[in-house]
C-alpha positions as CSV (number, residue, x, y, z in Angstrom):
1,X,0.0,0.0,0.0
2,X,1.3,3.1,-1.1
3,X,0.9,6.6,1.3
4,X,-2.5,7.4,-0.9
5,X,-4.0,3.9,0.1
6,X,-3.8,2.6,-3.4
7,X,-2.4,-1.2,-3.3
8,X,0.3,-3.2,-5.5
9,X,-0.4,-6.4,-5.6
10,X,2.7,-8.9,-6.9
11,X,4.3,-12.1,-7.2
12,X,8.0,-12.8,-7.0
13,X,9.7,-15.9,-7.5
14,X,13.1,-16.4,-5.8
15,X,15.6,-18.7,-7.6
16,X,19.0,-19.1,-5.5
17,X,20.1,-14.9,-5.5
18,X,17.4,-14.1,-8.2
19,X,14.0,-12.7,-7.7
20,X,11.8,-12.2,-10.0
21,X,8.5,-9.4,-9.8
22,X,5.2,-9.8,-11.8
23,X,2.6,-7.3,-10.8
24,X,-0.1,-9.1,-10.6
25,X,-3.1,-6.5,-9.6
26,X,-3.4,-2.7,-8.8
27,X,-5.7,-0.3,-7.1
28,X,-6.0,3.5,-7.6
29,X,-3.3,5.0,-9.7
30,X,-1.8,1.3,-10.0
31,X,-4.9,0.0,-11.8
32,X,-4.7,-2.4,-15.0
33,X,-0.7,-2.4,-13.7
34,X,1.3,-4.9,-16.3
35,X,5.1,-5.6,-15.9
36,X,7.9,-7.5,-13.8
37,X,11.4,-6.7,-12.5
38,X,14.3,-8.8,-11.5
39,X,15.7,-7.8,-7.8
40,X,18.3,-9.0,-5.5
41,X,18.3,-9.1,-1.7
42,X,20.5,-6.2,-0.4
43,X,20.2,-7.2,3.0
44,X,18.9,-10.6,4.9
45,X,16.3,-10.5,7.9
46,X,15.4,-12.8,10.5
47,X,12.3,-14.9,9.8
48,X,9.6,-13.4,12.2
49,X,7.7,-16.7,11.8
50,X,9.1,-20.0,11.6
51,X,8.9,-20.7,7.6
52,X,9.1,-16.9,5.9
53,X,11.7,-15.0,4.9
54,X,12.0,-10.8,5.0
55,X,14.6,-9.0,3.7
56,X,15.3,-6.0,1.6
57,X,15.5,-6.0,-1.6
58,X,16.4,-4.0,-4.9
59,X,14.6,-4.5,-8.1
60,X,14.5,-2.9,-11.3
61,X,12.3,-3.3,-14.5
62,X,9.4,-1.8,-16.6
63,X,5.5,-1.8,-16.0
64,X,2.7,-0.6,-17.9
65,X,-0.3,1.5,-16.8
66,X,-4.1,1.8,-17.7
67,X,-4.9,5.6,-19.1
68,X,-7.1,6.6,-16.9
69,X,-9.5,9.6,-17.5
70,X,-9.0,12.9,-14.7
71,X,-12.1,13.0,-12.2
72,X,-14.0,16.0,-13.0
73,X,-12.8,19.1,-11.7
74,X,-9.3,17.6,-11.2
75,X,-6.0,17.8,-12.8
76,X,-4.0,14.6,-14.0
77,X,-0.6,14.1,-12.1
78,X,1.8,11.5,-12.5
79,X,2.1,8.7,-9.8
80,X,5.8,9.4,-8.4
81,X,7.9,11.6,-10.2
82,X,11.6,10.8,-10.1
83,X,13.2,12.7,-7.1
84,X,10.2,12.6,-4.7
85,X,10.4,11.9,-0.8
86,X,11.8,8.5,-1.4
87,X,7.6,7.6,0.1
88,X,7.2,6.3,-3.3
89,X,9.3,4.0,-5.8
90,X,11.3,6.2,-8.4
91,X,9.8,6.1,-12.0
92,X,11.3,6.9,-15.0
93,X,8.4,7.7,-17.8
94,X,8.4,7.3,-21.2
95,X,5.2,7.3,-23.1
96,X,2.7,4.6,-21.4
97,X,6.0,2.6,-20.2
98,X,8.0,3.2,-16.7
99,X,11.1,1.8,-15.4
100,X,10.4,1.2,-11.6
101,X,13.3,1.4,-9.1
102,X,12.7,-0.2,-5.9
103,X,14.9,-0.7,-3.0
């Protein structure tokens, strides 16, 4: 869930050091989301639970939004322009395509 409310849903596969992304489902400004990334852990965690894994973890790849129309009486903005708080993942736009940066 992003600081607007609006929810990423993905799936990553892990293959030895590998991961791999697919966004699966989106909510608010992530709706019709499409795309994957390939990441690598940056730093291990302790399991909290017996049986799962945390960690951090970088990834970088492209994804693909829905055009979505402006509500009435609003203005169109784009999700997380590069340089922002560091609330958001960094985006890099070009046309309909981004390259997400997460880490």
């Amino acid at each position: 869930m992003d600081p607007d409310g609006d929810v990423v849903v993905v799936e990553v596969q892990v293959v030895g050091p590998e991961k791999t992304m697919k966004f699966l489902h989106g909510t608010g400004k992530w709706k019709g989301i499409k795309g994957e990334a390939k990441g690598k852990t940056t730093a291990p965690g302790k399991p909290i639970v017996p049986g799962t894994v945390q960690s951090c973890s970088r990834y970088v790849g492209t994804f693909e939004l829905q055009k979505q129309a402006p509500k009435a009486g609003t203005v169109a903005t784009h999700p997380s322009p590069v340089g922002d708080t560091g609330k958001r993942p960094a985006l890099v736009a070009s046309g309909s395509l981004y390259k997400l940066i997460l880490s």
